[in-house]
Kinemage of the C-alpha trace (Angstrom):
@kinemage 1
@onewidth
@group {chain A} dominant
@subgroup {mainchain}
@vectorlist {calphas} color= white
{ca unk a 1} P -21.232 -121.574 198.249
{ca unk a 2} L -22.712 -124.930 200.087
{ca unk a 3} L -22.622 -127.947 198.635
{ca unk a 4} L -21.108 -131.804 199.052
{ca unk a 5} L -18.160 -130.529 197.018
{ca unk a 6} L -14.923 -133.408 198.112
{ca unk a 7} L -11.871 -131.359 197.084
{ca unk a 8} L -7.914 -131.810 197.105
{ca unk a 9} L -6.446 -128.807 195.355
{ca unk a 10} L -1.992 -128.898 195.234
{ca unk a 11} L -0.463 -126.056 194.323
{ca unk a 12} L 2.318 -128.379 192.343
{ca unk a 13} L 2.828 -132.112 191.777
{ca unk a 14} L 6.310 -131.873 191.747
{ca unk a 15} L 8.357 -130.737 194.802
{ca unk a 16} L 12.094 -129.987 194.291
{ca unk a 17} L 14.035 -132.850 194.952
{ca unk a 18} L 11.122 -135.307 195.338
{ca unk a 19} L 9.584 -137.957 193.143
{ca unk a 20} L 6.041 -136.903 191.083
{ca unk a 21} L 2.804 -136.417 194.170
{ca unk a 22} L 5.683 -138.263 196.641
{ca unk a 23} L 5.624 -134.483 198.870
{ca unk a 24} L 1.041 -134.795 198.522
{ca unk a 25} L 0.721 -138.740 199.016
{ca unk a 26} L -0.462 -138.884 202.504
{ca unk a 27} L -2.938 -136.345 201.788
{ca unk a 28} L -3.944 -138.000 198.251
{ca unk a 29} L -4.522 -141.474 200.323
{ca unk a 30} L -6.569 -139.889 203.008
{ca unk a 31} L -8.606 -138.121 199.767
{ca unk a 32} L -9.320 -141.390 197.855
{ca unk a 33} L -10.056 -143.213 200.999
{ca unk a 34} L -11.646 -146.428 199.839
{ca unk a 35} L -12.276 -145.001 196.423
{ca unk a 36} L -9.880 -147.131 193.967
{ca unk a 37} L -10.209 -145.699 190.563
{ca unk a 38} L -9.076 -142.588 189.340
{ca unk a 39} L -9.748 -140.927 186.484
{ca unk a 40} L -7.178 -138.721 185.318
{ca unk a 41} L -7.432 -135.824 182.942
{ca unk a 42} L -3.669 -135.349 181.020
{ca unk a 43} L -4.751 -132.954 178.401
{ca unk a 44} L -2.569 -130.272 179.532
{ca unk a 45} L 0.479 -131.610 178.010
{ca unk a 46} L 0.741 -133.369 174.738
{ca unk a 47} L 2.010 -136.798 175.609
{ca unk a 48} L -1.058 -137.881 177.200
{ca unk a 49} L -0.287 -141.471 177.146
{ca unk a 50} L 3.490 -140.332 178.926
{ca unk a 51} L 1.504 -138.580 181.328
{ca unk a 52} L -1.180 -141.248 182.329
{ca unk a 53} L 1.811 -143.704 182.987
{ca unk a 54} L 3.255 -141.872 185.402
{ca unk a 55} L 0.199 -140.398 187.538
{ca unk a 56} L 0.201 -144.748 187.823
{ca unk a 57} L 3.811 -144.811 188.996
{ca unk a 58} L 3.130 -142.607 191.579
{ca unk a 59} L -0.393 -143.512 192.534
{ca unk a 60} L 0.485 -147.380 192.365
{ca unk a 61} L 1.788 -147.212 196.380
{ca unk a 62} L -1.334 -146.240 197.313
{ca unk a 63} L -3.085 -149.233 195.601
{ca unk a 64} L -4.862 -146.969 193.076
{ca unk a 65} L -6.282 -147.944 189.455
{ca unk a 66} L -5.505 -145.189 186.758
{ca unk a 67} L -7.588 -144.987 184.028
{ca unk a 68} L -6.339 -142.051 181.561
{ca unk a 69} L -9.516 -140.106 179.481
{ca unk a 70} L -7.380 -139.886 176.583
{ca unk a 71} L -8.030 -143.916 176.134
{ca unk a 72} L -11.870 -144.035 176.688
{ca unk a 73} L -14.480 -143.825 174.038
{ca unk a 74} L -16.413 -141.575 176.000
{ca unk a 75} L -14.647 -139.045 178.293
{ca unk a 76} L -18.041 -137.439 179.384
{ca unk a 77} L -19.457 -141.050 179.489
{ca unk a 78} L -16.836 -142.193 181.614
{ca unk a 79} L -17.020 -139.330 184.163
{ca unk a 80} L -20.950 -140.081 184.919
{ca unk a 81} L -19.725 -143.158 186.184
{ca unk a 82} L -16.135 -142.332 187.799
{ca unk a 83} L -15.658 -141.821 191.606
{ca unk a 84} L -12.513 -139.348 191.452
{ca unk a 85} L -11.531 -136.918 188.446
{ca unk a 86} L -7.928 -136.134 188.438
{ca unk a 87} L -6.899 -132.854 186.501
{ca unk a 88} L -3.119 -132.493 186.235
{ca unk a 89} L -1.023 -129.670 185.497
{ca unk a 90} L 0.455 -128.539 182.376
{ca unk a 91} L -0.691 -125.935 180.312
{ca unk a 92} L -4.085 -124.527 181.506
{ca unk a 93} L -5.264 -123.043 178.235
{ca unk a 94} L -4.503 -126.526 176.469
{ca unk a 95} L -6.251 -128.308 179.057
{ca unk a 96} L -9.368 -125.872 178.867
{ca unk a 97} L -9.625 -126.401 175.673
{ca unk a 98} L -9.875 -129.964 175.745
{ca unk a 99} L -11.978 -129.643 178.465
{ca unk a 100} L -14.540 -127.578 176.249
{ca unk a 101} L -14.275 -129.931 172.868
{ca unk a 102} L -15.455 -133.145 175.258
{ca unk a 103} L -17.663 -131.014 177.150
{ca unk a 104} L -17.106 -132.102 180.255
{ca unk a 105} L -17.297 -128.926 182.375
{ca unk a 106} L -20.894 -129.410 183.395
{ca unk a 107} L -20.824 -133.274 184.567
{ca unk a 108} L -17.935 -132.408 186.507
{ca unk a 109} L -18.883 -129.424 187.977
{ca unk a 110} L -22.680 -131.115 188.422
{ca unk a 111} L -21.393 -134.407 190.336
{ca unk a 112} L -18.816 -132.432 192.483
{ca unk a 113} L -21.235 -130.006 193.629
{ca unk a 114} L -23.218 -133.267 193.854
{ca unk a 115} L -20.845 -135.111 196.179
{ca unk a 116} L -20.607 -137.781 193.729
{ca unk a 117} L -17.264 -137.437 192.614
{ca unk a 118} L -14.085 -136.160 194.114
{ca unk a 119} L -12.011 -134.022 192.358
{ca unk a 120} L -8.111 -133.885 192.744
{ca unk a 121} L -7.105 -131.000 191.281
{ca unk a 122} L -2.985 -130.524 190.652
{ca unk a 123} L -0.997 -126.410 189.225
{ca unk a 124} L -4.017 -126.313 186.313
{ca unk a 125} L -5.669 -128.494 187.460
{ca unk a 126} L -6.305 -126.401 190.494
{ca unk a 127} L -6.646 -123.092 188.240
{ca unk a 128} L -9.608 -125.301 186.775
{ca unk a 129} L -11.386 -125.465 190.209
{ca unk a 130} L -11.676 -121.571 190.234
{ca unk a 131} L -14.326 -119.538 187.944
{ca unk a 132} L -12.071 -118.880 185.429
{ca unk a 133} L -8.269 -119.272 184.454
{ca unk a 134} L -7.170 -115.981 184.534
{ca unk a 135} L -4.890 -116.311 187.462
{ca unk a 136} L -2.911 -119.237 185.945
{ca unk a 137} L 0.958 -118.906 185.238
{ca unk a 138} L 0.606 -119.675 181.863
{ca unk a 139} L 0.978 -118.402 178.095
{ca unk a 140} L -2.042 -118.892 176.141
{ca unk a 141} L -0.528 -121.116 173.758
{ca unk a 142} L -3.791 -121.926 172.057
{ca unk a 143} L -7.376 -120.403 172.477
{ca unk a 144} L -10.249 -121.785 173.707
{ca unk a 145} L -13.432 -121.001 173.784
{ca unk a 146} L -13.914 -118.221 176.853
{ca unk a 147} L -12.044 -118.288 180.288
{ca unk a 148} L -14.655 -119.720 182.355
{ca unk a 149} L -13.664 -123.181 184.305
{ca unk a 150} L -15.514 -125.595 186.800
{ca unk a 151} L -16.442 -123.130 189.518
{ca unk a 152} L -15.952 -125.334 192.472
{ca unk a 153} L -14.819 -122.972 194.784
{ca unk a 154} L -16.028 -119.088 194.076
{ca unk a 155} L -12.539 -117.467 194.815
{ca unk a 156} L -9.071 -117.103 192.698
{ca unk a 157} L -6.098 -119.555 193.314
{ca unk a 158} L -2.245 -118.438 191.541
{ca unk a 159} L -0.362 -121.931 192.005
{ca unk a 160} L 3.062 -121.866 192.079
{ca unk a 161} L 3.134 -118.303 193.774
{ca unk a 162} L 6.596 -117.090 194.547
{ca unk a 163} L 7.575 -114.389 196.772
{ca unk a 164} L 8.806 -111.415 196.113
{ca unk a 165} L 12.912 -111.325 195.616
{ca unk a 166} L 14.571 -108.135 196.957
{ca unk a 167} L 17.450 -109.389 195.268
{ca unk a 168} L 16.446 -109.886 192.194
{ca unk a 169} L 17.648 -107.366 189.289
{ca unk a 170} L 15.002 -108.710 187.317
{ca unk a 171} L 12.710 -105.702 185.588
{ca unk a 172} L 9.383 -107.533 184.711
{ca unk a 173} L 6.790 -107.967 187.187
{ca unk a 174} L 6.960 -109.543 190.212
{ca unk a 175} L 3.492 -112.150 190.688
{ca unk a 176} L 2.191 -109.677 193.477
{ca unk a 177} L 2.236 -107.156 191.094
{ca unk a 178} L 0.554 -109.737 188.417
{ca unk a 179} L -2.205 -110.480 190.834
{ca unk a 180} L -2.592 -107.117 192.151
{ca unk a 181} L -3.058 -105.959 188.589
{ca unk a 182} L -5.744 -109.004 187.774
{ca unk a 183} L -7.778 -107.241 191.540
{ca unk a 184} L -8.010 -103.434 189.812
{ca unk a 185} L -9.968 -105.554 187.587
{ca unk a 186} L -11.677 -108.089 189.065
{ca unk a 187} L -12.983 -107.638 192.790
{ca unk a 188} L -12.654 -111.155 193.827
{ca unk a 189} L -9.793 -112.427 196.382
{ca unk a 190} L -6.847 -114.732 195.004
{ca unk a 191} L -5.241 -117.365 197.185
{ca unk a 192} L -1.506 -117.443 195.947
{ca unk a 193} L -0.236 -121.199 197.321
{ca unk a 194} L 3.630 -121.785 197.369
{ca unk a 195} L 4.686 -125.036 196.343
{ca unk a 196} L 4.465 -127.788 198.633
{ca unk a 197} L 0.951 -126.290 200.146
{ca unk a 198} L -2.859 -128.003 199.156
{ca unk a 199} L -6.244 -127.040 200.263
{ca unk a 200} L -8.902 -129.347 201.135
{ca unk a 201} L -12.486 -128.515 200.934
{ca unk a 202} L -14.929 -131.128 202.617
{ca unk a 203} L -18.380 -129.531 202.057
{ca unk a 204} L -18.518 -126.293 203.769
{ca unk a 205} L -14.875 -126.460 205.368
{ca unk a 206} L -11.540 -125.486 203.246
{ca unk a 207} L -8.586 -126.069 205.020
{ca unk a 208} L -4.807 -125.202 203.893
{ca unk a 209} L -2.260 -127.793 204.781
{ca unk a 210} L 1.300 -128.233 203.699
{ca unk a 211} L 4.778 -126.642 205.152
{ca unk a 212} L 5.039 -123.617 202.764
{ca unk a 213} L 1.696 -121.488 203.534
{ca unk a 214} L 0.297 -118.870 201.270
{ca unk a 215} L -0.911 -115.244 200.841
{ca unk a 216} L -4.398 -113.963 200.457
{ca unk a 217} L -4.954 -111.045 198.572
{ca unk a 218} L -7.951 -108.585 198.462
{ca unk a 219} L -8.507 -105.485 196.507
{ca unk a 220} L -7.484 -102.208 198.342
{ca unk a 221} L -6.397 -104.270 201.221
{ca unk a 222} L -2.862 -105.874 202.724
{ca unk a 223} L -1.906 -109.384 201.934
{ca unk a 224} L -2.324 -112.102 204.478
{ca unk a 225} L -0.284 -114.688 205.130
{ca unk a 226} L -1.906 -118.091 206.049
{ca unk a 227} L 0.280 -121.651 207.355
{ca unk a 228} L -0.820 -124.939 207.401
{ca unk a 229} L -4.235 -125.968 209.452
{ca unk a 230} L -5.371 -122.547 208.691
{ca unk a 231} L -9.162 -122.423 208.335
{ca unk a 232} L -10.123 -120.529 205.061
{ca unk a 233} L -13.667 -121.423 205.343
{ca unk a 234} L -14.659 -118.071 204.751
{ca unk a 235} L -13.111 -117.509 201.083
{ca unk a 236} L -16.420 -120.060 200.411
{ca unk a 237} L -18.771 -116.956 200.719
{ca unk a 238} L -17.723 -114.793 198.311
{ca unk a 239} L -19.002 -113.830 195.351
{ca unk a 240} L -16.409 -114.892 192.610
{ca unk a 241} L -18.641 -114.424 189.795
{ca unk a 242} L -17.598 -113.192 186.549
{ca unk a 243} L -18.682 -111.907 183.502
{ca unk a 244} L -16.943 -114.323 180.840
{ca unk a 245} L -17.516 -117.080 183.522
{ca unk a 246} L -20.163 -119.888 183.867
């Protein structure tokens, strides 16, 4: 999967204990670069307007302008013309959805592969740079039309992924067991990334950075565990096609 594609993928925005992107700012500043206008994306929750202000609160140290879709006449309009999209999290059926109604799927997707425009991608945000949604966290609390996201890498990301707890008395399933189920079905590898970890993708390279790692799973095969600087170049090859996606 070649391309131009300028990527910055977190896992979360929050860290525990941390202000909102303060644990993802170096790596945000190094992204924008000399790029000062952001576009951000806030449909996944319902106060958009709540939302916009404080992607500007934490983006202000870094001398960025935040300009929320929600506010623009044209979203589609206004992405033909922006330098960075920024899709934050929430819930990433709501934010599909609203992604769908302004139709903004293809420009995106066309202008990233492009090398236009850079695409900071944050919990659903990063769901939306896989094929589809289906290895989000979240409950479908509405229904839009088909599962099939941006496509700007070809493999499955679970943000948020949590270990396993031998501990835990819990009976429902653990999320290795959620994502092993999702590979009996679908034969395409799924990058589960703790919180606090990111990847970057500059063209052809993907690189995972951040202190807590994450696991790579395949079908029929043992999980791998990958730290930060790990190459993962490779999950750029494969075929993460699906049938309810593009």
């Amino acid at each position: 999967m070649s391309g131009r594609h300028d990527l910055l993928l977190l896992s979360n925005s929050a860290l525990h204990g941390r202000p909102y992107l303060e644990h993802a700012l170096e790596a945000i500043a190094s992204f924008l670069g000399s790029r000062a206008t952001v576009h951000f994306v806030p449909f996944a929750l319902a106060d958009h307007e709540g939302y916009t202000r404080m992607v500007q609160q934490a983006l202000r140290p870094l001398g960025a302008s935040v300009v929320g879709l929600h506010g623009v006449p044209e979203a589609r309009a206004a992405l033909e013309d922006a330098e960075v999209v920024f899709v934050g999290g929430g819930n990433t059926f709501r934010l599909l959805r609203a992604i769908q109604r302004l139709g903004l799927i293809e420009p995106v997707r066309r202008r990233v592969e492009g090398g236009a425009l850079g695409y900071l991608g944050s919990s659903a945000g990063t769901n939306h740079a896989c094929p589809t949604i289906r290895t989000t966290n979240d409950m479908p609390i509405v229904q839009p039309d088909g599962l099939g996201a941006f496509g700007l890498v070809p493999f499955q990301i679970n943000p948020h992924y949590l270990d396993p707890d031998p501990a835990s008395t819990h009976m429902g399933e653990t999320r290795e067991q959620r994502l092993r189920q999702f590979l009996e079905e679908n034969d395409v590898p799924v990058l589960g990334m703790r919180e606090g970890a990111w990847l970057r993708r500059q063209g052809d390279r993907l690189t995972l950075h951040g202190t807590t790692g994450a696991v790579l799973f395949r079908r029929d095969a043992d999980v791998i565990s990958y730290a930060d600087g790990a190459d993962l170049s490779f999950l750029l090859e494969v075929d993460g096609r699906f049938d309810a996606g593009r």
